[in-house]
C-alpha positions as a printed NumPy array, in Angstrom:
array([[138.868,  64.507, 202.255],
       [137.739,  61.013, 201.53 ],
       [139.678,  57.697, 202.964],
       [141.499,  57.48 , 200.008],
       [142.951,  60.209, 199.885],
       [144.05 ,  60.226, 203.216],
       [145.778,  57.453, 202.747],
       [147.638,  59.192, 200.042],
       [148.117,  62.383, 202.192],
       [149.825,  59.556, 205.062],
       [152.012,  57.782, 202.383],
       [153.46 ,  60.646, 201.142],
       [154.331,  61.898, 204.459],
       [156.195,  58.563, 204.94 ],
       [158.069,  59.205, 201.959],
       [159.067,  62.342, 203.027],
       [159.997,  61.131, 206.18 ],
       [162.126,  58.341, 204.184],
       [164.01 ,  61.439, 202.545],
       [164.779,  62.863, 205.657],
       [165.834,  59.571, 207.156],
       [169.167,  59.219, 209.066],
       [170.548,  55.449, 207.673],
       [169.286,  53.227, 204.889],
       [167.553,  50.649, 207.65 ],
       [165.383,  53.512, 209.242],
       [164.496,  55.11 , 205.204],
       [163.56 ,  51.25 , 204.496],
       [161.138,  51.578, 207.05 ],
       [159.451,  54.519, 205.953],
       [159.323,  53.648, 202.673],
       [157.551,  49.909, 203.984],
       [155.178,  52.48 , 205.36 ],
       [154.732,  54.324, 202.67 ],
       [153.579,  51.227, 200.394],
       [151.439,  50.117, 202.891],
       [149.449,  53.256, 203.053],
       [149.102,  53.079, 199.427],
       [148.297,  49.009, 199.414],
       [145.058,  49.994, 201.622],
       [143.541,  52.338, 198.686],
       [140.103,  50.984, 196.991],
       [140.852,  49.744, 194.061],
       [137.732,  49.668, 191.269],
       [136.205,  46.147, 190.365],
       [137.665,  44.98 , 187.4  ],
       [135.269,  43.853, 184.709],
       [136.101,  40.35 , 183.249],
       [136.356,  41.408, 179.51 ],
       [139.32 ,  43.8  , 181.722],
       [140.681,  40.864, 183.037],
       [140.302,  39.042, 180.085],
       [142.7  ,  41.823, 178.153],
       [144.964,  42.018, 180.522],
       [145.686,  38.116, 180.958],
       [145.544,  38.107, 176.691],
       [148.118,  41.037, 176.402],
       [150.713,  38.848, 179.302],
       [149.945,  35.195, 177.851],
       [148.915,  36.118, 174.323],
       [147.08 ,  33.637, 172.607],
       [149.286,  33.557, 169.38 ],
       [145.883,  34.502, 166.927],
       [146.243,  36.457, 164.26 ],
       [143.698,  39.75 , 163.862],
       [141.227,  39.072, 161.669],
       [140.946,  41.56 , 158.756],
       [137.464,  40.143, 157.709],
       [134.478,  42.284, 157.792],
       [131.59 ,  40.261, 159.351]])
């Protein structure tokens, strides 16, 4: 099992322990835990024409498509 998915394995057992929790203070906690585990995955190295896309799709930049064949 790599680190990853150990991490995974630890988060969900957090979020069953949130299920299983005895007030809504101590399931907050597990559930904090939970995330946390799953904050410390590896996440892949975005490439800029990704970034690019993504910050296009929330801002748009108002341009229509062009239709033209070049």
């Amino acid at each position: 099992m790599n680190r990853d998915d150990d991490y995974r394995k630890q988060a969900a057992a957090a979020v069953d322990a949130a299920s299983k929790a005895a007030n809504e203070e101590e399931k907050a906690s597990w559930l904090r835990l939970a995330q946390s585990w799953l904050m410390m995955i590896r996440r892949p190295n975005k490439a800029a024409s990704d970034k690019f896309d993504e910050a296009e799709a929330k801002l748009g930049t108002h341009q229509k498509r062009s239709e033209a064949e070049h």
